[in-house]
Every structure is written in C-alpha cells, then in structure tokens.
C-alpha positions in Angstrom: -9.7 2.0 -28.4 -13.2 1.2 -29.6 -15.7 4.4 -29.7 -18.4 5.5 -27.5 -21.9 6.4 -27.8 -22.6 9.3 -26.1 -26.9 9.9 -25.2 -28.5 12.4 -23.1 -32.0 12.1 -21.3 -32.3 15.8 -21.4 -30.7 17.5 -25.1 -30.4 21.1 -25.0 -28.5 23.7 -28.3 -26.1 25.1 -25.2 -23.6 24.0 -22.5 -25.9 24.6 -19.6 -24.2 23.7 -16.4 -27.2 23.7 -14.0 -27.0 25.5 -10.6 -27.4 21.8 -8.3 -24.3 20.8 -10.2 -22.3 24.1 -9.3 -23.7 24.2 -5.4 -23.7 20.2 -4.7 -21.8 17.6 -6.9 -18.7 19.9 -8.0 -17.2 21.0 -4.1 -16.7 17.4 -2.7 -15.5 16.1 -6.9 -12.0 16.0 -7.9 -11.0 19.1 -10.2 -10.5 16.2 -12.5 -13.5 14.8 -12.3 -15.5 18.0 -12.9 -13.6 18.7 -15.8 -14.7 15.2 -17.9 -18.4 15.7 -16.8 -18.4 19.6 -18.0 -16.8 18.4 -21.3 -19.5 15.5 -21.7 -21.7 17.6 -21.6 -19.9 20.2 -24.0 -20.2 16.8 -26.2 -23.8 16.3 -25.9 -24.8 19.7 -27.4 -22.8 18.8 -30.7 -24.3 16.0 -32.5 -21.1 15.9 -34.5 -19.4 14.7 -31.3 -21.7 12.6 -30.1 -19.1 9.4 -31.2 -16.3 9.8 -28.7 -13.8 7.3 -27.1 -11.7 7.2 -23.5 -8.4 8.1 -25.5 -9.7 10.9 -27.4 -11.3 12.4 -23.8 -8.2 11.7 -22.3 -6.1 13.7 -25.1 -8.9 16.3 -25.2 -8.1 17.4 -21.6 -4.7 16.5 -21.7 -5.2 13.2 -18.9 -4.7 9.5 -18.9 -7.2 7.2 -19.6 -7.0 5.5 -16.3 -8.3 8.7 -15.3 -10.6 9.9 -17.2 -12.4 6.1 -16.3 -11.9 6.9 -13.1 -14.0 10.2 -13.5 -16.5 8.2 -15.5 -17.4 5.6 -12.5 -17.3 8.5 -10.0 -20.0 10.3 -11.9 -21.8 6.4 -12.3 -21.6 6.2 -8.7 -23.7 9.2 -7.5 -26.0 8.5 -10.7 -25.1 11.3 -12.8 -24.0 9.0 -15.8 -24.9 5.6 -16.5 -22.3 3.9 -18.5 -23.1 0.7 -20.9 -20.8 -2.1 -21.3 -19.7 -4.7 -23.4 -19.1 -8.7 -22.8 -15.4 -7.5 -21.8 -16.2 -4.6 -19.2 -15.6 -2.0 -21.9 -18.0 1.3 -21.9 -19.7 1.7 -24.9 -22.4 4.4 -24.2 -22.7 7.2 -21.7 -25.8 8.1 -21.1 -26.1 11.5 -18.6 -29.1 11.3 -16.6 -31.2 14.5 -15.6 -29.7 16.0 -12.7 -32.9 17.6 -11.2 -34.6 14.2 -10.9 -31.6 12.3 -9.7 -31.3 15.0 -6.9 -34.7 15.2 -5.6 -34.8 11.0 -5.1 -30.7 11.2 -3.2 -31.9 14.1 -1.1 -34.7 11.7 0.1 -32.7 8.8 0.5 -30.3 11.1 2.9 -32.5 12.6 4.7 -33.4 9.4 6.1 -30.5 7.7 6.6 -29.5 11.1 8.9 -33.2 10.3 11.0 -32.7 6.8 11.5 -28.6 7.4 12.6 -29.8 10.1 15.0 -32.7 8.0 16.2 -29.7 5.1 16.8 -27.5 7.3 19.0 -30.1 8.4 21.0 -31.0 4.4 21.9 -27.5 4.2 22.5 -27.4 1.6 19.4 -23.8 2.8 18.7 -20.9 1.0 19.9 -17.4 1.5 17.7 -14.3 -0.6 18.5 -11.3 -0.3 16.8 -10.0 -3.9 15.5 -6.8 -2.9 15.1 -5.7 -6.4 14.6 -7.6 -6.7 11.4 -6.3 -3.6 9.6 -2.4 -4.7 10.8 -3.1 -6.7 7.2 -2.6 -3.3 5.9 -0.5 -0.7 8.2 1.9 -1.6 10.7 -0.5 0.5 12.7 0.2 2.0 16.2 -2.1 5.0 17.0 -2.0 7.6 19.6 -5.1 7.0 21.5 -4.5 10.7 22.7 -4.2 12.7 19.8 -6.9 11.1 18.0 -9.7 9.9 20.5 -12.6 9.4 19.3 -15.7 11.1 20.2 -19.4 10.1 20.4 -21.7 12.5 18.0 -24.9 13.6 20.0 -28.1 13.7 18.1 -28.0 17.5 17.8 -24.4 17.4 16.5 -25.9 15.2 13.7 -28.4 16.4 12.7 -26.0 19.8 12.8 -23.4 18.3 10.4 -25.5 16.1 8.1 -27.3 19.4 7.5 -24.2 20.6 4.9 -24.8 20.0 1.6 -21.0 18.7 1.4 -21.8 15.6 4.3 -24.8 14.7 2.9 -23.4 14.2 -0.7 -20.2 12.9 1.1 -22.7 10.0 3.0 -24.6 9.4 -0.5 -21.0 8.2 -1.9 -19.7 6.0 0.6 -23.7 4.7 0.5 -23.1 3.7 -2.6 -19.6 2.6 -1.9 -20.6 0.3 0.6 -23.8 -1.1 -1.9 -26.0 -0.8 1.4 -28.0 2.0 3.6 -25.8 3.6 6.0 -25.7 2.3 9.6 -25.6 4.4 12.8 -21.9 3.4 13.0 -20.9 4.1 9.5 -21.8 7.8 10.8 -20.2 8.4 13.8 -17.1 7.3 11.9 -17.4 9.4 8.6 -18.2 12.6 11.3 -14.8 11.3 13.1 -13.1 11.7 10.0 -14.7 15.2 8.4 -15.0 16.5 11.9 -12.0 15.3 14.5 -9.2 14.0 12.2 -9.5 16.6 9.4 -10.0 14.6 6.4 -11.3 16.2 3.3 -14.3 14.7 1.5 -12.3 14.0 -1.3 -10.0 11.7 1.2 -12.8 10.1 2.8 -14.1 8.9 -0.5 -11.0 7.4 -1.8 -10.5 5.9 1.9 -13.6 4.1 1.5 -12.7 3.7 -1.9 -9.7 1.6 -1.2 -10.7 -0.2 1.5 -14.0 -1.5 -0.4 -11.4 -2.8 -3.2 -9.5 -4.7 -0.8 -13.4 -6.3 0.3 -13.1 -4.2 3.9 -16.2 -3.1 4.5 -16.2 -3.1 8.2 -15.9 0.3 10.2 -13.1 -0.9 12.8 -11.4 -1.8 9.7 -11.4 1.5 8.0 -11.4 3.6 11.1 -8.1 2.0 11.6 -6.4 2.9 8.2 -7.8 6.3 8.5 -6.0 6.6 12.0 -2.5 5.2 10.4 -3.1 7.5 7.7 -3.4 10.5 10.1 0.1 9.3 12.2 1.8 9.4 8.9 0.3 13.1 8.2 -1.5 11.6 5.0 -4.1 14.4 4.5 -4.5 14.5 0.2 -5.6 12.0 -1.9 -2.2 12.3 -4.1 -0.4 10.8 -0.4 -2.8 8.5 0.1 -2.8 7.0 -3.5 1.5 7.2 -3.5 1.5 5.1 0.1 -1.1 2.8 -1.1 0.6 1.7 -4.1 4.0 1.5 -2.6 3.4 -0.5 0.3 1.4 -2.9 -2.5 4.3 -2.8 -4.5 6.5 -3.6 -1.4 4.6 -6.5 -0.8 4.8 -7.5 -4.8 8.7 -7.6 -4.7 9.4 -9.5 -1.4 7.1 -12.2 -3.2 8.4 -12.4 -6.0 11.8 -12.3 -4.5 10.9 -15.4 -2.6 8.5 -16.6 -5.4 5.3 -16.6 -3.7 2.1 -16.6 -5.6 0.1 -15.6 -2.6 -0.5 -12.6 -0.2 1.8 -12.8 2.4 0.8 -14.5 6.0 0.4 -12.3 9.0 3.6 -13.1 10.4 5.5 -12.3 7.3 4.0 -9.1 6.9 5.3 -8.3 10.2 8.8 -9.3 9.1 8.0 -7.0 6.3 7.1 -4.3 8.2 10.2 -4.2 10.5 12.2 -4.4 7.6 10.9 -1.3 6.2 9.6 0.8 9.5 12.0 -0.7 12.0 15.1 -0.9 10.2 14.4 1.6 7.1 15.7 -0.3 4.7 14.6 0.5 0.4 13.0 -2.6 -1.0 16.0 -3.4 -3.3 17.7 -4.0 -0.2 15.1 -6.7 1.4 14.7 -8.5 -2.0 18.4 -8.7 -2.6 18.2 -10.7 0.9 15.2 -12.7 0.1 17.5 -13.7 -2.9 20.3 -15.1 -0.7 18.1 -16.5 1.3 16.6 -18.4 -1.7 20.4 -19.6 -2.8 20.8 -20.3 0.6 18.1 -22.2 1.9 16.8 -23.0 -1.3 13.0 -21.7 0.2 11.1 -18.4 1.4 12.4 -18.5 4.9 11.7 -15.0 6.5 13.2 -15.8 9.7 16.5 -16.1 8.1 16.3 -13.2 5.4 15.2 -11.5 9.2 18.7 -12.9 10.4 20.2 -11.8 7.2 19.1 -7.5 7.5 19.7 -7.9 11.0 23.6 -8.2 10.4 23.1 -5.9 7.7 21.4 -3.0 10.1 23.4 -3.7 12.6 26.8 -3.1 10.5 25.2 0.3 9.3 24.2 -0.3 5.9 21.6 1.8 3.9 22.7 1.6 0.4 22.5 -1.7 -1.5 26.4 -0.8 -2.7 27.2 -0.7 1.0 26.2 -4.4 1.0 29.2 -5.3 -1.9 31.7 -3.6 0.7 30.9 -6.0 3.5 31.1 -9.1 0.9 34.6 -7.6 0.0 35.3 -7.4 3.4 34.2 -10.9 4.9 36.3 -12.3 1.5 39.6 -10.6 3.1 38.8 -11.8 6.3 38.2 -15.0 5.3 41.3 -15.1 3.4 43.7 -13.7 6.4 42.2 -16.4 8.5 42.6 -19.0 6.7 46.4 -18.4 5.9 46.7 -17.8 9.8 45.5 -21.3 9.9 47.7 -22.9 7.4 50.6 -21.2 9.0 50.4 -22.3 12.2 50.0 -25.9 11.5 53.6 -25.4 9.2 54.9 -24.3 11.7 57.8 -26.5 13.3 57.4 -25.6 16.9 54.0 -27.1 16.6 55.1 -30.1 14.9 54.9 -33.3 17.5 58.2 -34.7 16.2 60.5 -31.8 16.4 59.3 -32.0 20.2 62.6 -33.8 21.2 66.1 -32.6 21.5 68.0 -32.6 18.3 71.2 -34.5 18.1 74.0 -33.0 15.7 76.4 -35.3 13.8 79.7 -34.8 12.4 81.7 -36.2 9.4 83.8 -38.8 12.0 80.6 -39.8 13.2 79.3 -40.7 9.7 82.4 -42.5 8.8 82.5 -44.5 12.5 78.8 -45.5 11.7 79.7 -46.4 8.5 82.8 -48.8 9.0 80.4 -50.3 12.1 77.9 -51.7 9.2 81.1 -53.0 6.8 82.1 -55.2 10.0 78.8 -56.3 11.3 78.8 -59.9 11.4 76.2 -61.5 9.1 
C-alpha cells in the first residue's frame, strides 16, 4: 500500500478538536468516521507521522481499509479534507482544510437553499409522485399508502426543521451527493424521511448514497426505496448495507447461473423476485434450477426455471437436499412404471394370438397325423 502525505492548512503543537466539529459534523457522522478524522488530526500535530498509508490507519484503529476510505470520502464530501490522487484513483495526500472557514461558506450556501425551498412551497411549486415503477428495478416494492402517506411541509414547518443544526448539515450532504443545489422537492422528501418515516441522518445519507451509485438521482426514485426500506423495518445503516448487497448478490448468481453478462430485464427481475419473496426460496436453490434449465434447454429461459420452482414449491421443498429426495423419488417412480409397462405387454391374455380357443392333442393324435403324411399321395 503506497504511503500518504498528510498536510494541514492550519498546524498547531496539540490535538485541538474545535467546538463546530463537536456541535455540527460529529452527531450526523458515523462513530467510525469520527474516529479516522480525530486520529488525522492526532497525525498532523506529529511531524514524525506525517507519512501515513490506508493500511496502517486501518490497523491503527483496528478497521478495514474499505473503511477507513470510506471515512476519507465522507470527510471529502462535506469539505473537511481534500484528498490527492494519483493516475490510478489512489490517495496520495490529505490535506485537512480549516474548519472555521469551511463552515461559515456551507452555513451560507444552506441558508439559501432553505429560503428558496420555502419560497417554492408557498408558490405551490412542489408536486411529488412516487414512480414506483422505476424503483421496481430495485425492490419488489409494494407500500402501504396508509402507514406511510406522505405529507406536504408548510413553509413554517421548514423553516422550523431546516433550523437544526443536524438537517441543515444532513441537506449539505445529500447537496453534495446529488453534485447540484437542492430543489423544493429534494426537501419535502428528506423532511419525509427525518420527520414521518423515522430515518436517522446517518440512513438518509447512505440512502442517497446508494441510490446516486446506482445513477438514481430522481426523488420518486429514492422516495420509493426509502418506503420499501421502511415495509421491511430497515431503520440502521448496518440493514440497509446487508439487504443491499444481498439482493446484488442475488441478482449476481441467477446470472451467472444462466451466464448472463448483463443486468437482468424487468421481467426477469420479476421472476426473480417471486422466487425469493413469493416462494422463499435461498439462492442455491434458484441457481441449482437455472442450472437445469441450462442442461435442459440449453439457454436462460426464466419461464421454465419459473416452471421448474413452481413444482419444486408446490411439493414443499425448502432445503436444496430436499430437492435430491424428489430426484430419488421420480427415479422409483419411473422405474415401477416402466416395469408395469413391460409386464403388461408380456402378458398372454393381452397377446392377439392366444385370443382363440386352444386345442389339446394327444399321443394317438400325433401318430394318426403322422401315418396321414407317410400315405399322402405325391
């Protein structure tokens, strides 16, 4: 892991941890985050540390690396830090900016993105609809309109909840989430969400977070994960991340099961929804499927991989062992019915030429027959 060049705009002989940090970046970070920007600047105030590197952070406060980059571009994001880096997208200095002059400029930048939202409602410039179609790319998403309807901020409930110092660092984030000023609908949704649904700062960050990695910008799109996040009783950002990454993954195996090298089609991520919502089956169950399918078919058919876990459902199954048992089964079956079949036609009461009375000879008869052949005339 190549080293790091740690610079400060402001160098001081002691850890100072200024008073803005304390009362308005540290209650809407993660714990985690907090503790790689206090020990940054525990680094600065030792010139013999000054030469540092993501692994030797991450072993410092017992973490990943994964995470302690993460921290890093969180702190980028809300200006704190402004990381350097090289030709492959590696840091290579860390620069922490003064926190008194970054404040001043953000607290002016809010304040009038809160005006110009306020001034919106008021016009009745805000109208939100929930594209749940679009986010279906996502969530098999079916939301109770009546436990989370949405309501329509006033200009006095605004300017009410922009006031906290935790919403108006939370609306500086997603700002800079989004790369653009925030619109008059962008607020009424991130109120929704720290107001109606419950969602902590730290959730509505990573929401916007994920969504803006999957290019989803739009505020029907993200209202609508929020809302399927809600119905599944996803309230931390440790749920959120562990339902992310498995339905990803979900989506990873069925593809490569069926050897896709694309995202899957809107239909097929319906068929792969019912598989896992409707009928509950594990992944290891749908790809071993998609794989008979494959041998099958010898292409990704979905309909009959559907036709396939439909038997399988139907017949009880919910361990992939379970699926063996059935195989064994349909083998004996097989087996019994085909010796049923063999028997029957070996049967003589079935045979067309034992159909006719049956004559019985005796020894005289033989020998009459017999001396009747020596005396027939040539």
């Amino acid at each position: 892991m190549n080293s790091i060049t740690l610079q400060s705009g402001c160098l001081t002989c002691n850890t100072v941890i200024p008073n803005l940090f304390i009362d308005q970046y540290m209650p809407s970070a993660n714990g985690s985050y907090v503790k790689v920007y206090l020990y940054l600047l525990r680094c600065i105030t030792n010139h013999t540390d000054t030469q540092i590197s993501i692994s030797s952070i991450a072993d410092r406060l017992d973490d990943t690396e994964k995470d302690i980059i993460r921290a890093l571009i969180y702190w980028e994001k809300v200006n704190l830090l402004i990381l350097v880096r090289d030709s492959d997208d590696k840091i290579i200095s860390i620069k922490i900016n003064d926190i008194n002059t970054v404040s001043k400029d953000l607290n002016h930048e809010i304040e009038e993105v809160s005006t110009a939202a306020a001034k919106a409602v008021q016009t009745n410039e805000t109208t939100a609809v929930v594209e749940t179609a679009e986010a279906s790319d996502t969530y098999d998403f079916k939301p109770s309109k009546e436990i989370f309807e949405k309501p329509t901020y006033s200009e006095a409930q605004i300017k009410q909840l922009t006031n906290h110092d935790e919403v108006k660092w939370l609306l500086n984030i997603i700002e800079i989430y989004l790369d653009r000023l925030i619109k008059p609908m962008d607020l009424q949704l991130i109120l929704y969400l720290y107001e109606s649904l419950g969602f902590s700062s730290e959730l509505i960050m990573y929401l916007y977070e994920y969504c803006v990695s999957k290019n989803k910008k739009n505020p029907s799109y993200i209202e609508a994960v929020a809302l399927s996040w809600a119905e599944d009783g996803i309230d931390t950002v440790e749920k959120a991340e562990a339902a992310t990454a498995l339905y990803n993954s979900n989506y990873n195996a069925v593809n490569k099961a069926f050897g896709l090298n694309r995202a899957p089609g809107q239909v097929e991520k319906q068929f792969i929804n019912k598989w896992l919502n409707k009928y509950g089956f594990t992944i290891d169950i749908i790809v071993e499927a998609c794989d008979r399918t494959i041998l099958m078919t010898q292409k990704p058919d979905f309909k009959y991989a559907d036709k396939i876990l439909e038997n399988w459902f139907k017949k009880g199954v919910k361990e992939l062992n379970q699926i063996a048992m059935l195989d064994e089964e349909h083998t004996k079956n097989a087996a019994k019915a085909n010796a049923s079949k063999t028997a029957a036609v070996a049967k003589p009461g079935n045979n067309r030429f034992n159909a006719f009375p049956q004559r019985a000879y005796t020894d005289e008869d033989y020998s009459s027959m017999e001396q009747k052949l020596l005396h027939k005339p040539s």
